[in-house]
C-alpha positions as CSV (number, residue, x, y, z in Angstrom):
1,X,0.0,0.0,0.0
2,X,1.0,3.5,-0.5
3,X,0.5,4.1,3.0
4,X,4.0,1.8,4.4
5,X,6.6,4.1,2.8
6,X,6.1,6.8,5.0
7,X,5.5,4.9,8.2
8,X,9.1,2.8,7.4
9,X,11.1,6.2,6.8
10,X,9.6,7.2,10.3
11,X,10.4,3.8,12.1
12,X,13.8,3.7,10.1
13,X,14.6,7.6,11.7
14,X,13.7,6.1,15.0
15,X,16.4,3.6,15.0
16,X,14.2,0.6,14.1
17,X,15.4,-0.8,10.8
18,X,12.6,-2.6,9.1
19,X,11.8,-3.1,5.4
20,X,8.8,-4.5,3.1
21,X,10.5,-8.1,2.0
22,X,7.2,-9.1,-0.6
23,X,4.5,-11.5,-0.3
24,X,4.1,-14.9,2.0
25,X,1.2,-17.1,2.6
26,X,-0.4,-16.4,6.1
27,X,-2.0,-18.1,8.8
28,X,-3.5,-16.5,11.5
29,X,-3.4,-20.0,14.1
30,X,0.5,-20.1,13.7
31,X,3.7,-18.0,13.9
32,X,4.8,-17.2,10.0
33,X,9.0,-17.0,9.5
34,X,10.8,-15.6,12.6
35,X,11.3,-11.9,12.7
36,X,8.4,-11.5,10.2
37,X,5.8,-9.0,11.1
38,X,3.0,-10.2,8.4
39,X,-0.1,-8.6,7.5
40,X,-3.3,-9.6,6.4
41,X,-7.1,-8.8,6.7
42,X,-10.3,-10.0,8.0
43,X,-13.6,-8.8,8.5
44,X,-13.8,-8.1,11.9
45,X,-11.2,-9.6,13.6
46,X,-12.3,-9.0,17.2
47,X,-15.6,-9.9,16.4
48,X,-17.0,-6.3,17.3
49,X,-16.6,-3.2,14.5
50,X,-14.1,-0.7,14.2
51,X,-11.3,-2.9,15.7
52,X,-8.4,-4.1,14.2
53,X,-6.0,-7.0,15.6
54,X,-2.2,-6.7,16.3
55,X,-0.3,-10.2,18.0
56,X,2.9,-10.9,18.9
57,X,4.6,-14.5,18.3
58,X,4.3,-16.4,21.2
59,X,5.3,-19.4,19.8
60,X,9.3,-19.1,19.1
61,X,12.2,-21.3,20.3
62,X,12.6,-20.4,23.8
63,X,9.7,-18.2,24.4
64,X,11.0,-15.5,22.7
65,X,8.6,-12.8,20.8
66,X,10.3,-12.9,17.7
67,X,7.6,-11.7,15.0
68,X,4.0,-11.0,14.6
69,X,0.7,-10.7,12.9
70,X,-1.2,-7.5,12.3
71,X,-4.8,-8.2,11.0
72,X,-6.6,-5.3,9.4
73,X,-10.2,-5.3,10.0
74,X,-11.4,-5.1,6.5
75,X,-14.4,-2.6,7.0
76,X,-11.4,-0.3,6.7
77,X,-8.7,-1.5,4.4
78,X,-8.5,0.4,1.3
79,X,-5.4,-1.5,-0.1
């Protein structure tokens, strides 16, 4: 989306050096690649309007957070 450039350059100025790396299947009841923020959409995600759903990766090698899933509620997504 047009929308990631700009929030990357801001998250890059911050110190946090992230970067779009393409297109991967996703499933929402398991942890995709390790440091892999992925992102898809669903209607309601939460069940309720207006929300939008953001999880870390609870399921890494030694309990460690090491990725995540953003779901975009799609009553909202434009992309």
């Amino acid at each position: 989306t047009p929308y990631y450039p700009a929030a990357l350059k801001q998250l890059n100025a911050a110190g946090l050096h992230l970067k779009v790396g393409g297109v991967e299947p996703v499933d929402i009841n398991q942890c995709g690649p390790a440091y892999h923020i992925q992102v898809t959409e669903r209607d309601r995600p939460l069940g309720t309007p207006g929300w939008s759903k953001g999880v870390p990766c609870p399921w890494q090698p030694d309990g460690l957070g090491r990725g995540g899933l953003v779901i975009y509620n799609s009553e909202y997504w434009t992309g």
